[in-house]
Structures are given as C-alpha cells and as structure tokens.
C-alpha positions in Angstrom: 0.0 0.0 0.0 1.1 3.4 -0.5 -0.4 6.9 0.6 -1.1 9.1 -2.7 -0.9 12.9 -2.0 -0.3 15.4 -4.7 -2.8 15.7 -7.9 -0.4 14.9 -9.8 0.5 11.5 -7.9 -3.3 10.9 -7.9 -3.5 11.7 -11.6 -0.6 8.7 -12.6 -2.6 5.9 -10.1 -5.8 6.7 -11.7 -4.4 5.9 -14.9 -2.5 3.0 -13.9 -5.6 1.5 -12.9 -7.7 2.6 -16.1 -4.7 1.3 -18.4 -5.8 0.8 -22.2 -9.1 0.7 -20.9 -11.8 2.9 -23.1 -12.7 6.3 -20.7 -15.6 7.8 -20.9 -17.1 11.2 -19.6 -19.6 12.2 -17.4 -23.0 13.1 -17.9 -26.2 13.7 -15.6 -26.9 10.7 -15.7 -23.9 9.2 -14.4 -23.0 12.1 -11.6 -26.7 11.0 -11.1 -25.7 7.4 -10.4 -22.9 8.3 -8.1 -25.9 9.5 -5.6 -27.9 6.8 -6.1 -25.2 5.0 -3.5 -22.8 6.9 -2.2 -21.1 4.3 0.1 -19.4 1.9 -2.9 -16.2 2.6 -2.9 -15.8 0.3 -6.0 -17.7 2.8 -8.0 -15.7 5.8 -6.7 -12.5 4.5 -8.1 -14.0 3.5 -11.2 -15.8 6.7 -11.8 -12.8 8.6 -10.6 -10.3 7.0 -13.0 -13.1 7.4 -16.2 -13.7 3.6 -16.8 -16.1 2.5 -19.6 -17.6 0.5 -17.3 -19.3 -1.6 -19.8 -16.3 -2.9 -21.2 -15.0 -4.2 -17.7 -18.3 -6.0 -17.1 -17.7 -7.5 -20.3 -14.5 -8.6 -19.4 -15.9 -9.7 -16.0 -18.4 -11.9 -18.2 -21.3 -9.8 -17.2 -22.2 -7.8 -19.7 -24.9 -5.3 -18.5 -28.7 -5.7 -19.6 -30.1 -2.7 -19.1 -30.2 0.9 -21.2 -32.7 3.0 -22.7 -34.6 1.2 -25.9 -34.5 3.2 -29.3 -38.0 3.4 -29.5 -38.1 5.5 -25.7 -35.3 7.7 -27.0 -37.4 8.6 -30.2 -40.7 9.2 -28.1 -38.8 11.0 -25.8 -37.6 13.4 -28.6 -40.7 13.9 -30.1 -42.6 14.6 -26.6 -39.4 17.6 -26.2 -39.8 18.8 -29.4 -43.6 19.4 -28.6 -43.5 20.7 -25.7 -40.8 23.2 -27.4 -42.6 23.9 -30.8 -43.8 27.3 -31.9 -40.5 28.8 -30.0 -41.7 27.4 -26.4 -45.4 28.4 -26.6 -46.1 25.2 -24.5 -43.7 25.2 -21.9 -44.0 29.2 -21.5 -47.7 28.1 -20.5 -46.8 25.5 -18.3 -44.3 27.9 -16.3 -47.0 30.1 -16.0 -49.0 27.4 -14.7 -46.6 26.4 -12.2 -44.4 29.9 -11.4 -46.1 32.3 -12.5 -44.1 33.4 -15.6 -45.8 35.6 -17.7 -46.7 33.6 -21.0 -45.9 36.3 -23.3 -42.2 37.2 -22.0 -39.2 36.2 -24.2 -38.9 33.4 -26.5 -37.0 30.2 -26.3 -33.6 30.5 -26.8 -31.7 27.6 -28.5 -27.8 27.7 -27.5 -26.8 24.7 -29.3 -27.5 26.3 -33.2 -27.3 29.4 -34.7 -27.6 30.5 -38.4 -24.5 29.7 -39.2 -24.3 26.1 -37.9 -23.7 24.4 -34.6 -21.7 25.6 -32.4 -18.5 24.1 -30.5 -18.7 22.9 -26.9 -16.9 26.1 -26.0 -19.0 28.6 -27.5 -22.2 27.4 -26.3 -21.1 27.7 -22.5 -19.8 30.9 -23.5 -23.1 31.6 -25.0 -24.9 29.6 -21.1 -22.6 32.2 -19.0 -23.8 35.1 -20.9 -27.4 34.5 -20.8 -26.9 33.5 -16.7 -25.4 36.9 -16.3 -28.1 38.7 -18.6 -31.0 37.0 -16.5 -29.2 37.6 -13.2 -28.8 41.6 -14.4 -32.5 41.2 -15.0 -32.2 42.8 -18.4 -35.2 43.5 -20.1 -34.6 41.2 -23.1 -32.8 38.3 -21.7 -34.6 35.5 -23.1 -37.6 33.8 -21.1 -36.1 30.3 -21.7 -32.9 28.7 -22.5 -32.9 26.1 -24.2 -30.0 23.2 -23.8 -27.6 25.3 -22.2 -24.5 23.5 -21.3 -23.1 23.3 -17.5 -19.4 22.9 -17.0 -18.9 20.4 -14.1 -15.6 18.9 -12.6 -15.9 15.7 -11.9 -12.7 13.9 -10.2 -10.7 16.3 -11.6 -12.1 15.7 -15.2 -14.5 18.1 -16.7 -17.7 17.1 -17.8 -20.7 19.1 -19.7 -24.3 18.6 -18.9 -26.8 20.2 -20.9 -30.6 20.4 -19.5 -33.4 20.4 -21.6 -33.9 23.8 -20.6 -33.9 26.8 -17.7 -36.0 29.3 -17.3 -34.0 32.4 -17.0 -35.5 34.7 -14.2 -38.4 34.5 -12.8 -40.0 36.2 -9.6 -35.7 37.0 -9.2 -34.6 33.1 -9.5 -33.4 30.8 -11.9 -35.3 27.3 -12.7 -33.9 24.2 -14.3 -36.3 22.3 -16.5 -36.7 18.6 -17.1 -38.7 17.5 -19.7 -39.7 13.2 -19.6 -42.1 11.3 -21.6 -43.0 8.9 -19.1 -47.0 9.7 -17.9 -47.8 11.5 -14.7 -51.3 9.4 -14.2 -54.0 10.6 -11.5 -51.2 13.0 -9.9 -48.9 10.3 -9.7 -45.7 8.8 -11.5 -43.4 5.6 -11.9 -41.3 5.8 -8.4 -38.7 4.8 -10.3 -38.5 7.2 -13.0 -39.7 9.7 -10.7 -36.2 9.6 -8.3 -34.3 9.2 -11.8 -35.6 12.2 -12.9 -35.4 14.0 -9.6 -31.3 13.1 -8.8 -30.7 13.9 -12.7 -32.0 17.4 -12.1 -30.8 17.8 -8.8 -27.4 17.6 -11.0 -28.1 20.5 -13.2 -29.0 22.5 -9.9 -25.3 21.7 -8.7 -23.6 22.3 -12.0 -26.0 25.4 -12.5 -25.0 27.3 -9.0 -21.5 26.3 -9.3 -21.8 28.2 -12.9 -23.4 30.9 -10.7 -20.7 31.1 -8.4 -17.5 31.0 -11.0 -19.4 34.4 -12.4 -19.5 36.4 -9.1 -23.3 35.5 -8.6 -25.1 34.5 -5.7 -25.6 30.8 -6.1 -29.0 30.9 -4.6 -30.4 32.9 -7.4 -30.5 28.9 -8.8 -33.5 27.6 -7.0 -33.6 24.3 -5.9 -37.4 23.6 -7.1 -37.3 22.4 -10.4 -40.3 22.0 -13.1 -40.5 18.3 -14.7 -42.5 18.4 -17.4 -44.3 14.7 -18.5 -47.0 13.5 -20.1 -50.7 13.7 -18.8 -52.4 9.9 -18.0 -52.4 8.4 -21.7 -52.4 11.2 -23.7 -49.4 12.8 -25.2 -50.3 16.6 -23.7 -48.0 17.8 -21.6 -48.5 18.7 -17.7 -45.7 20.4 -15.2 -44.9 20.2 -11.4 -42.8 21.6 -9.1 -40.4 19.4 -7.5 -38.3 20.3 -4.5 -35.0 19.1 -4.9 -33.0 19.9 -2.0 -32.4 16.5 -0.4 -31.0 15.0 -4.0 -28.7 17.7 -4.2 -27.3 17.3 -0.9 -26.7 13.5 -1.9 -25.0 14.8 -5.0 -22.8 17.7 -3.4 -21.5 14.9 -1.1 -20.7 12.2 -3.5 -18.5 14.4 -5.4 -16.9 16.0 -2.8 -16.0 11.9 -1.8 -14.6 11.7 -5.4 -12.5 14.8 -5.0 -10.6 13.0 -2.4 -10.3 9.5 -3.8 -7.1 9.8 -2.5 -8.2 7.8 0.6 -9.7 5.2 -1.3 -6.6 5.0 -3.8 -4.1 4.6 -0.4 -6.0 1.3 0.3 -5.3 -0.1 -2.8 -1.9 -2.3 -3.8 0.4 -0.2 -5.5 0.5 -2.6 -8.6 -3.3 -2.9 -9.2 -4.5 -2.5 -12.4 -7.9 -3.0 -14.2 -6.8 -3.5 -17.2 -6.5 -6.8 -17.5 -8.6 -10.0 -18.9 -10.8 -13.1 -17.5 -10.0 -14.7 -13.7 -7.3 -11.6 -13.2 -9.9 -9.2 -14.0 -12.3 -10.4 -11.6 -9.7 -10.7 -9.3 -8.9 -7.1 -9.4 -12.1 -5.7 -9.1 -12.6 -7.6 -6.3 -9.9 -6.0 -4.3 -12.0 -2.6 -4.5 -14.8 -3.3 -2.1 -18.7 -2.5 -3.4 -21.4 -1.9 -1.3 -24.2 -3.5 -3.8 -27.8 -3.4 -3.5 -31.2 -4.0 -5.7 -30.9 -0.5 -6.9 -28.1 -0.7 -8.3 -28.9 -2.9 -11.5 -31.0 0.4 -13.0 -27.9 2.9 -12.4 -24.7 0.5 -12.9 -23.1 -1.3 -15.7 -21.5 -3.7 -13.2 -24.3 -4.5 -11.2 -24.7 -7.9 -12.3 -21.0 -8.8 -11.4 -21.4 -7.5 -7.7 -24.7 -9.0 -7.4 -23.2 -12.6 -7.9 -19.8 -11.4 -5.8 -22.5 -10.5 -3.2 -24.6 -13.4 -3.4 -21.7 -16.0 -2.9 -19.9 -14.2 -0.3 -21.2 -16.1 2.8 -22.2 -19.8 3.0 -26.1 -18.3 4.3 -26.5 -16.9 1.0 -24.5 -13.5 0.7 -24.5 -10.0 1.6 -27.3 -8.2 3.5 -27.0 -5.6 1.1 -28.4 -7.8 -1.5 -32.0 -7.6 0.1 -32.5 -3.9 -0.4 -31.2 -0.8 1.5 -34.2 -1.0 4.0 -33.2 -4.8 5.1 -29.4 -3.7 5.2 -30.4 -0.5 7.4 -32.6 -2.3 9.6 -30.0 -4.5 10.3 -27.6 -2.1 10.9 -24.1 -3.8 11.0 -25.2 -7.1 10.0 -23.2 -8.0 6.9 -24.2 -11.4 5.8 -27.2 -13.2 5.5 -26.0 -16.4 7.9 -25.1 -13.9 10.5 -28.7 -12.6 10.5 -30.2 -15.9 10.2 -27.5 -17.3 13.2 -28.9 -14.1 15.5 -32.8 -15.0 14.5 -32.8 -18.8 15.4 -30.4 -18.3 19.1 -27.1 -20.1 17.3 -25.0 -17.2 17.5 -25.2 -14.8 20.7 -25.4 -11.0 20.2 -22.3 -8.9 20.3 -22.1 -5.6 21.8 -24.1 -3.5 19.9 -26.3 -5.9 18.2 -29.1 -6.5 21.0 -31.4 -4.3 19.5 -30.8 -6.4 15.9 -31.0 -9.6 17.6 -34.7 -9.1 19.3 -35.8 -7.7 16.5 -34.4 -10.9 14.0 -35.9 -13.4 17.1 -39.5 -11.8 17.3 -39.3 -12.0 13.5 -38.5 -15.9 13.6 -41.2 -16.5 16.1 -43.7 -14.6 14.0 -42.5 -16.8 11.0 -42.6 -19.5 13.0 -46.1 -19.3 14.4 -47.7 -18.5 10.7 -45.9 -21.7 9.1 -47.0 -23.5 12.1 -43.2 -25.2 13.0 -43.1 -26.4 9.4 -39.8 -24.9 7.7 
C-alpha cells in the first residue's frame, strides 16, 4: 500500500488502474448514479479514474442488460420537441402554470445552433454564461427560456458538460432548471422509479448550475432548488408540469463528489500494482480488491451491477451480503453483513455482540412470527 498525496501523484494511479481501458465522460446521468449509492467505494474509483464500465463487465463476463430502448429515445424526442414547438409556446404556459411566468415574456432560446451552424462545446457555455449573467442583471430582453444550455462540471478532476433540456432564465428574481420526460404523470402520480431518476438527474443541473453561478460572481441561490419536470398527462401525449423540490437530492449529489475529489483515501487502500486493465479470472480478481457496497438498486444505475450481485450473493455460506436484500433490510440490520449472520442471531445459534441487542430481538421476534404463521413447518 502506499499513501497518494499530490494531484499529480493521484493523476498517474488513476491511470494505472484505467490502463488501455476505453474512458468515458460524465454526464447527468452518471454524476446522477454516483448519488444513487454513495457508500461503494468500488464505484468511486472506477468513476474517478473514467472507466467505460461496460467494457469491464464485459471482461468480467457480465455484460450489463439494461439501457434505454430506441423506441423511448425517439418518443422522448418527439414529446421535447412538442413541448418546445412554436419557439416554447407550451412550456411558457406551463411555467405560467406552475411559477407564475408571464406567457408572453421572451422566447425560447436555443444555444446549441445558430444560423451559421452548430456551435463548438466552448462557444455554447460561453453563450450559457452570458445568458446566466443577462437574466441575473434582470435585463429586459434576456430571453424567457434557454434552451440546452451547457453546465461545466468537474468531476474527479475531469470536466464534464451537462446540458438540460432547458432553464428558465428569471423568474420572480430566481433561476429554474427544466426537465422535460415522456413517461405519464397518471391521477397525480408517477413511476417511483422514474420519478427519483428524474429528480437526482435534475438535482445535477442545480449543482452544475449554482457552481456556474458562483465562478461568475453571482449568488448561487439565485439557482433555485425547485425544479419544473415536465411529462406526459395519463395516456395522452399533452404535456402537464410540477414543481419538484430538490434539495435533499442535491445534498446527496454535493457529497458524492466532494467523496470523489478525495479518492485519494480510497486510492491509499489499494496495492500499488493494481491494475484494471487486465482479462478473465485476473480481472475479476482485481475488481474484487476494491470493495462495493451493492444493492437491488443498483442494476437500474450501474453497468456492473450484475457482477457485484453474484460477488454478493456468494460471499457467505447463508446466502451472501445483507446488502443484496435492499437498502431497507441492510439499514434495519444495521451492521449485520451477511445473511448467515442474521439468520445465526434470529434462530439463538449465535449470541449477540455488543451492539447488536437491539438487531437480535428484532431478528428473534421475527422468527417466532415466521414460525407461528408456518406453524413449525420450515
């Protein structure tokens, strides 16, 4: 083991461990997915070094299975462009709706063409940071909404751009990001799943858009942290917007890559010679040297999900790690790694340690109850 201290120390192990290994840079949804578990110190690394992680579960022999179809990507950009048409008409409505904007102020603002083509990476946050400053001067014809502005956001150390569907510039004195989804908001209520997607994705833009904020001298709480996620209404295609308060997603996010900035710690546990970059049993072998904290949730927000479920699953003769039943189980049991240990504690085989009393009754009154309903059989 060795301690890593200077950037440029930290800079040389990361790519040791990344090797010939394809990199690939961040996005939303992938700052997203560091929030979604913050405690996997397998993913830090990873993430921190810039892994295609696809290509190492490949390698692994579990190739990922999950990943947006084409068919949801085309609705998805048909819903936008609707919501978008006739230079925001729709979505100026449905801020109205939900801030109070006045319908008739501005026009939608497109930042990633002009007439004479599309413009680099470069120019269009050039073109972000000027409208930001415009809106936050409260100039009379800053536009009402921009659309696809792009966020500089350092990630690790490397810089990654996230562009949001849209923000509106300044209203009532703040700033909003915009999501726009095609999945359907039915009876004033969503998918769960797609719903917390959607909310650490824009949670995201809020932290790339305040940090913006703050590199140009503004307040950073001109960014609010309600944003407006736009969807579809029931099973129509018309659109419908609400307010969603974003605050503790952002919190997750601002601590996860504060973690990241200091993967130092995590890189000082490692053996000096480690490398992912290698194939078959020695590449299993080296993952495995970076510990993961996996869970259920993981298989919608990771591309090596499936290779730490089956690590976590045959860990422990009584069928794996806790963390394979969920986040609830694993926090109920607070401390309890594996499954035999938690079954030992429920049936009396293995006494409590200090600090487990609590987990103990709570595993034996479970076993009784379980016990009583099957009626001793099992």
């Amino acid at each position: 083991m060795r301690t890593t201290g200077t950037t440029g120390a930290i800079a040389g192990r990361l790519e040791q461990l990344r090797g010939t290994l394809p990199t690939r840079n961040h996005n939303a949804r992938t700052v997203a997915a560091l929030a979604a578990n913050p405690g996997c110190a397998r993913r830090g690394v990873l993430d921190a070094a810039g892994i295609e992680k696809t290509v190492l579960a490949d390698r692994l022999g579990f190739p990922p299975r999950y990943g947006r179809s084409p068919f949801a990507i085309g609705r998805g950009n048909v819903f936008e462009a609707r919501v978008k048409a006739d230079g925001g008409a729709e979505l100026r409505r449905l801020l109205a709706e939900t801030l109070g904007a006045d319908p008739d102020r501005g026009a939608l603002v497109d930042v990633d063409h002009e007439s004479t083509g599309r413009p680099s990476r470069e120019e269009r946050v050039a073109r972000t940071r000027d409208a930001l400053l415009g809106a936050a001067r409260g100039e009379p014809d800053a536009c009402a909404i921009l659309d696809h502005p792009l966020l500089p956001l350092d990630v690790a150390g490397r810089r990654a751009y996230l562009e949001p569907d849209a923000m509106a510039c300044r209203v009532a004195g703040r700033l909003y990001v915009v999501e726009i989804k095609s999945f359907a908001i039915i009876d004033g209520s969503a998918d769960p799943g797609k719903l917390a997607s959607a909310t650490r994705q824009s949670a995201v833009y809020v932290h790339a858009l305040r940090r913006l904020a703050a590199d140009l001298g503004l307040d950073p709480e001109i960014v609010a942290t309600d944003i407006v996620l736009v969807c579809a209404q029931d099973f129509s295609n018309r659109p419908v917007a609400v307010v969603l308060d974003v605050r503790r997603e952002l919190a997750t996010t601002r601590r996860r890559l504060e973690r990241l900035s200091g993967v130092e710690e995590l890189l000082g546990e490692l053996p000096d010679t480690l490398t992912f970059d290698v194939d078959g049993d020695r590449a299993e072998a080296a993952v495995a040297q970076v510990p993961a904290a996996y869970v259920p949730d993981c298989l919608s927000a990771c591309e090596l999900a499936l290779f730490c479920r089956h690590e976590a699953r045959g860990c422990a003769p009584g069928g794996g790690s806790v963390g394979t039943l969920g986040t609830a189980v694993r926090g109920a049991l607070g401390g309890i790694e594996d499954i035999a240990d938690a079954l030992a504690l429920a049936d009396g085989t293995r006494a409590a340690e200090p600090g487990e009393e609590d987990v103990a009754r709570l595993l034996r009154r479970a076993e009784a109850l379980r016990s009583e309903v099957l009626g001793g059989v099992g």
